[in-house]
C-alpha positions in Angstrom: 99.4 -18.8 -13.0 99.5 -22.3 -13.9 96.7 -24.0 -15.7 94.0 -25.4 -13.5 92.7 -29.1 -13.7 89.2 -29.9 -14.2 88.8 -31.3 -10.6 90.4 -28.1 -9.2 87.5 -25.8 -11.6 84.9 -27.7 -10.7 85.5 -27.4 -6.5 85.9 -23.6 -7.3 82.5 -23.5 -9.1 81.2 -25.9 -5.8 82.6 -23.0 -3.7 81.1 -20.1 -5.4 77.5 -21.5 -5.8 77.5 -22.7 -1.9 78.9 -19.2 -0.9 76.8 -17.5 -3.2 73.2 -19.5 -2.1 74.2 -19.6 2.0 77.4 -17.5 2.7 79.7 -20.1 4.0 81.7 -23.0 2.4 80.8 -26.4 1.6 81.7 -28.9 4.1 84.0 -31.8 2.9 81.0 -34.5 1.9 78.9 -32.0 -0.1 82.0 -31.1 -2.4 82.7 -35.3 -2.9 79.1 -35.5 -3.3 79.3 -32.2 -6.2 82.7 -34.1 -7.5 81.7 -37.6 -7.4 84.3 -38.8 -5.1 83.1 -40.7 -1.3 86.8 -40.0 0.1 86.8 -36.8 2.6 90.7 -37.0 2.8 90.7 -36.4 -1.1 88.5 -33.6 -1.0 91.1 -32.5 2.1 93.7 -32.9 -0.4 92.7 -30.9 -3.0 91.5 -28.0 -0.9 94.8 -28.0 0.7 96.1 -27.8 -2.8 94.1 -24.8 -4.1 95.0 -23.1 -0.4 99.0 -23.5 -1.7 98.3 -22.1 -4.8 96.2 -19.0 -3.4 93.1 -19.3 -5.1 91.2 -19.7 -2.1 92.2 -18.8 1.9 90.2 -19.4 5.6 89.7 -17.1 8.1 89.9 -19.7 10.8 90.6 -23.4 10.7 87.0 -24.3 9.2 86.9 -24.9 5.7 83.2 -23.3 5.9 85.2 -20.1 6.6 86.5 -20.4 2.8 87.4 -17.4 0.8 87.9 -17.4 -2.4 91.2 -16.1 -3.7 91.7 -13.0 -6.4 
């Protein structure tokens, strides 16, 4: 598998811990707010881009329905 950037790390680790504490995914503005960023269409972006690569999948069209990826 290709090497992972630090942004794309650091949303996994937002994933796990929110999953972990409450069961469901992070919505868009708590990961910008975990990454620093105030964009929702980047956050869109770089989910969509970890979703491509496998690493994480949804059940329906929610990111909150996230699943992390083997």
């Amino acid at each position: 598998m290709d090497h992972l950037s630090v942004r794309h790390e650091r949303i996994l680790g937002c994933l796990r811990e929110r999953i972990a504490e409450t069961g469901e995914g992070p919505n868009f503005r708590q990961i910008g707010q975990h990454l620093g960023l105030s964009s929702t269409s980047s956050v869109a972006y770089q989910l969509g881009r970890l979703e491509d690569r496998g690493l994480i999948s949804r059940s329906t069209s929610s990111w909150r329905s996230v699943r992390l990826g083997t």
